[in-house]
VEXDREN-2710 file (C-alpha; in Angstrom, 1 decimal):
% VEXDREN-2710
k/r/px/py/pz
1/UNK/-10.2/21.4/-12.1
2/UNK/-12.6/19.2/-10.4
3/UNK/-12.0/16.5/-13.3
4/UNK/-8.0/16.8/-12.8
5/UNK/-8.8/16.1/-9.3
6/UNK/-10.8/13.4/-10.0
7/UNK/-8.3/11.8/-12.6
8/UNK/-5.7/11.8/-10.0
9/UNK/-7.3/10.9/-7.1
10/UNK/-8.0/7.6/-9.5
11/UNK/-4.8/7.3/-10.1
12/UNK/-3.5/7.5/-7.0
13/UNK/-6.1/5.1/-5.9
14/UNK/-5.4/2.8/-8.4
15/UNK/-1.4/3.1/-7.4
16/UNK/-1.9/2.1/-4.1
17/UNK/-4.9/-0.3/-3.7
18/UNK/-3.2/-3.6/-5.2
19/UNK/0.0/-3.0/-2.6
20/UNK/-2.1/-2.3/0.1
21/UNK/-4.6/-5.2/-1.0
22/UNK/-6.9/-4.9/1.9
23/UNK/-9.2/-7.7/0.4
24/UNK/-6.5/-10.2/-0.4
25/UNK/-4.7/-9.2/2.9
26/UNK/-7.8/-9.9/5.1
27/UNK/-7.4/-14.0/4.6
28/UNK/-3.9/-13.1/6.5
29/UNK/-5.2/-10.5/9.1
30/UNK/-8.1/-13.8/9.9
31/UNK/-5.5/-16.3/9.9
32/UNK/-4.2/-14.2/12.9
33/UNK/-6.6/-13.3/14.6
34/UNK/-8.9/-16.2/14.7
35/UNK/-8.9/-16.1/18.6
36/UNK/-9.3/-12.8/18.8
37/UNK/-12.7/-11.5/20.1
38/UNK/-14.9/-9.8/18.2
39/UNK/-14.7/-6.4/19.9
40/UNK/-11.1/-6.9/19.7
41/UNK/-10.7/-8.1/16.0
42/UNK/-12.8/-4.3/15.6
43/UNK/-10.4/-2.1/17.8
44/UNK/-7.6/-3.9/16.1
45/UNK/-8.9/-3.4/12.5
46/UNK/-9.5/0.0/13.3
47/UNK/-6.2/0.4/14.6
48/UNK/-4.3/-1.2/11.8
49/UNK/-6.5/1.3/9.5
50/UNK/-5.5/4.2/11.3
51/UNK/-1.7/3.3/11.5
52/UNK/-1.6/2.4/8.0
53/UNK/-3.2/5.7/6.7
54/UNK/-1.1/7.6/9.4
55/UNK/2.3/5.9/8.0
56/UNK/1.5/6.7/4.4
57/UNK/0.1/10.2/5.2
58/UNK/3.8/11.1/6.8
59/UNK/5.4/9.2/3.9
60/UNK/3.4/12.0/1.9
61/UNK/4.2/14.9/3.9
62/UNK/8.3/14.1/4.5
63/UNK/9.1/12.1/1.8
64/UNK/10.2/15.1/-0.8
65/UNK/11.9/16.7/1.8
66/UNK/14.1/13.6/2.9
67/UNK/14.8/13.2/-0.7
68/UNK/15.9/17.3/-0.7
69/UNK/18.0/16.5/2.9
70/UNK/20.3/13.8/1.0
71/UNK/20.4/15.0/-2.1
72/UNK/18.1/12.8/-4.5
73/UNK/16.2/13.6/-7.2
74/UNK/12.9/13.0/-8.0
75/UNK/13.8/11.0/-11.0
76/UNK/16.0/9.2/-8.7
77/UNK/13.3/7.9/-6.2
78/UNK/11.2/7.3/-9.4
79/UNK/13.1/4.7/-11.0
80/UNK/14.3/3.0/-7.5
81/UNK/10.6/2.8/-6.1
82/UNK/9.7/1.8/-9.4
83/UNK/12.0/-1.1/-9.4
84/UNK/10.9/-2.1/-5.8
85/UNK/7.0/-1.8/-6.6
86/UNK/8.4/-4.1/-9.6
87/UNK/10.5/-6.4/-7.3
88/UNK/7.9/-6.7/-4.5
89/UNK/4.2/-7.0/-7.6
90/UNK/6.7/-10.6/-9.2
91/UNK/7.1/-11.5/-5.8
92/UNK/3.6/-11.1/-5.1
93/UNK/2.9/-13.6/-7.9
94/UNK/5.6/-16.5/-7.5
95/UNK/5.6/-15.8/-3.8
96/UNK/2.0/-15.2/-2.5
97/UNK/2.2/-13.5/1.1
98/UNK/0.8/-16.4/3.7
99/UNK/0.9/-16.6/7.0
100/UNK/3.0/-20.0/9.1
101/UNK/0.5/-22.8/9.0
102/UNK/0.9/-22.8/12.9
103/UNK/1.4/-18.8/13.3
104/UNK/-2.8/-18.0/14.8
105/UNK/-2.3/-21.1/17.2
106/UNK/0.9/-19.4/18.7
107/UNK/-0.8/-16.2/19.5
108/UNK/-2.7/-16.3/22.9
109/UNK/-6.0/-13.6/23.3
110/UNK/-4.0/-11.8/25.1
111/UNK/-1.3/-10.8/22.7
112/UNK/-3.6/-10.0/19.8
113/UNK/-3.6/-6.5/20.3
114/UNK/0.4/-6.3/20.4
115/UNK/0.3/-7.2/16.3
116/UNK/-1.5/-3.6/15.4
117/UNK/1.6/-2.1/14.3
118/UNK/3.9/-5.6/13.7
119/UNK/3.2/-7.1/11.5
120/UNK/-0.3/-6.5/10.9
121/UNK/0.8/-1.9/9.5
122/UNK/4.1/-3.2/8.7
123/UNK/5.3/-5.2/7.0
124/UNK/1.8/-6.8/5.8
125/UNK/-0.2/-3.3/5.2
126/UNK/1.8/-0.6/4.5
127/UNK/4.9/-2.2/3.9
128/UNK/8.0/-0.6/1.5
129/UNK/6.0/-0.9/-2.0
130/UNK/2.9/1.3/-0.7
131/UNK/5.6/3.5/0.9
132/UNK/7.4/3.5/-2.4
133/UNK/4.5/4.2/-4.3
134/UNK/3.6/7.4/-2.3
135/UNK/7.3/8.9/-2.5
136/UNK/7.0/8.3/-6.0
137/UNK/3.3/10.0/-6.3
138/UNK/4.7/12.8/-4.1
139/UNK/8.2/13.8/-5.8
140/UNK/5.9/13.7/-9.0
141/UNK/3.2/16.0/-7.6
142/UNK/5.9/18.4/-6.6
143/UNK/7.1/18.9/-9.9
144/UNK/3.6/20.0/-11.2
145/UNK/2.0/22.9/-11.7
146/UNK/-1.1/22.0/-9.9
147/UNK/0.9/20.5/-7.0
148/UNK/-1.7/21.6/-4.1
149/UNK/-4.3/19.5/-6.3
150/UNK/-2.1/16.6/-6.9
151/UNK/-1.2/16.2/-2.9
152/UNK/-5.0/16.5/-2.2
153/UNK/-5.9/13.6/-4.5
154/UNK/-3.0/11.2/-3.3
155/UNK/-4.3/11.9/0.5
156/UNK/-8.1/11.4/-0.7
157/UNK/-6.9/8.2/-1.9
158/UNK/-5.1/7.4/1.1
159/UNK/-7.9/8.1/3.4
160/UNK/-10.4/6.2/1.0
161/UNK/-8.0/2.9/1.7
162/UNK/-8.2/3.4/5.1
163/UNK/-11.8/3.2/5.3
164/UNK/-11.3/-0.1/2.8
165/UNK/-8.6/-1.5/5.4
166/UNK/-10.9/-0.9/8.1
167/UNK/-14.0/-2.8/6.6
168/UNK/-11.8/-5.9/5.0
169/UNK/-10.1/-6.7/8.3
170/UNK/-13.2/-6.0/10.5
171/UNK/-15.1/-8.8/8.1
172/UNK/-12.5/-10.6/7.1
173/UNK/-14.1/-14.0/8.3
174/UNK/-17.0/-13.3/6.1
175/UNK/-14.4/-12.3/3.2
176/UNK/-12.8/-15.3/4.0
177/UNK/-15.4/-17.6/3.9
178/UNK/-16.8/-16.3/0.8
179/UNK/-13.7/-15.8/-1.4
180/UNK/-12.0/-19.0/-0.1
181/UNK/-8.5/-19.3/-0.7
182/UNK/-8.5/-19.8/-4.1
183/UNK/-10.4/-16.2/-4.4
184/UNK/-7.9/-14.6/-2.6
185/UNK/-4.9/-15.8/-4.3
186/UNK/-6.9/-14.5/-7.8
187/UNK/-8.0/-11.1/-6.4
188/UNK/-3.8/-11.3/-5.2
189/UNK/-2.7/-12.0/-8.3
190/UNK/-4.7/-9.6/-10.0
191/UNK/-3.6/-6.7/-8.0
192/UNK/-0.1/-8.0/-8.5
193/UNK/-0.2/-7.5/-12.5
194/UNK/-1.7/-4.1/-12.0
195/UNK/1.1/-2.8/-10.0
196/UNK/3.5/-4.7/-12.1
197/UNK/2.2/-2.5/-14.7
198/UNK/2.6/0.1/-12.2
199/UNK/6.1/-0.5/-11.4
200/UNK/7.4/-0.5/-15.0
201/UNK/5.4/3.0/-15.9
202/UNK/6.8/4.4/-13.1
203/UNK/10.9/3.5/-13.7
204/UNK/9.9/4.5/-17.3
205/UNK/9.2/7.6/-16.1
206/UNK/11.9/8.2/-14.1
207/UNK/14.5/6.7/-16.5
208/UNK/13.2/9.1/-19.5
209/UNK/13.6/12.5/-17.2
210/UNK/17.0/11.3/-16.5
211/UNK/17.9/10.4/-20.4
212/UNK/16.6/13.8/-20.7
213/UNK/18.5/15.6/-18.1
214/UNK/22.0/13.6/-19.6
215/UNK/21.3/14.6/-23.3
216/UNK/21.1/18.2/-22.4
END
């Protein structure tokens, strides 16, 4: 039981990390906060981590149940959040997410605390794909026998990239100036194959329980 749990916390992990992309994400969460404080950039990193985890940790808990309310199958949400973790991982790699060259310079002290939940949890965070990804981990966990298990390792994993989030942002000048930009587009581009990877296994999934479900 204990290795199950282990195999799908990792893979729940590994389903979520390259969309949240705390490492790769932090060059953006510096480029807007570079005159912030650095009490603030730690409140705000904190708080970015907590709504992030607390967004995705709903997503877990009401997702199935949404999909029950209208009508969907699990299949269903498979194959569409596949084909958005798709849509979103290409973009990710002919489209790398960056800030407006002038966007930190706009943005007095003051104000820096108002970007904890725009744009800083969403869209940059815990945008569509990572909220995707969890519907998709949930509707499968609900389908399994070991479902208690299987809900237990996707919040582990959630939790876990909370506590990432929270370290990348609060040193993301360090991460910065160690991984340069050219780091940070790799480590991006990277995560973006994985979860294009991610994306197709996924639809697959979904597409072959609906073939299933029309043949019989």
């Amino acid at each position: 039981m204990h290795h199950n749990l282990l195999n799908d916390f990792l893979y729940a992990f590994i389903a979520i990390f390259p969309m949240v992309n705390p490492i790769a994400m932090s060059s953006l969460f510096y480029s807007l906060t570079q005159s912030a404080t650095d009490a603030e950039i730690k409140k705000l990193a904190w708080l970015v981590a907590l709504y992030s985890s607390t967004l995705l940790l709903g997503t877990l808990i009401i997702g199935p149940y949404l999909l029950h309310f209208f009508g969907l199958q699990s299949a269903d949400i498979r194959v569409a959040g596949g084909l958005v973790v798709f849509s979103i991982a290409w973009k990710m790699l002919v489209e790398p997410r960056e800030p407006k060259p002038n966007m930190h310079n706009e943005i007095k002290s003051d104000d820096i605390m108002s970007l904890a939940f725009f744009p800083l949890t969403m869209p940059l965070t815990a945008g569509a794909g990572s909220i995707a990804i969890v519907i998709a981990l949930a509707t499968h966990a609900e389908k399994t026998i070991s479902r208690v298990d299987q809900y237990s390792a996707i919040a582990m994993a959630i939790i876990a990239i909370l506590l990432l989030i929270y370290v990348c942002y609060r040193y993301s000048a360090t991460i910065f100036k160690t991984l340069g930009k050219t780091g940070s587009k790799v480590v991006s581009s990277l995560s973006a194959f994985i979860l294009l990877a991610i994306g197709v296994s996924v639809t697959w999934g979904g597409l072959q329980v609906l073939i299933a479900s029309g043949i019989h």
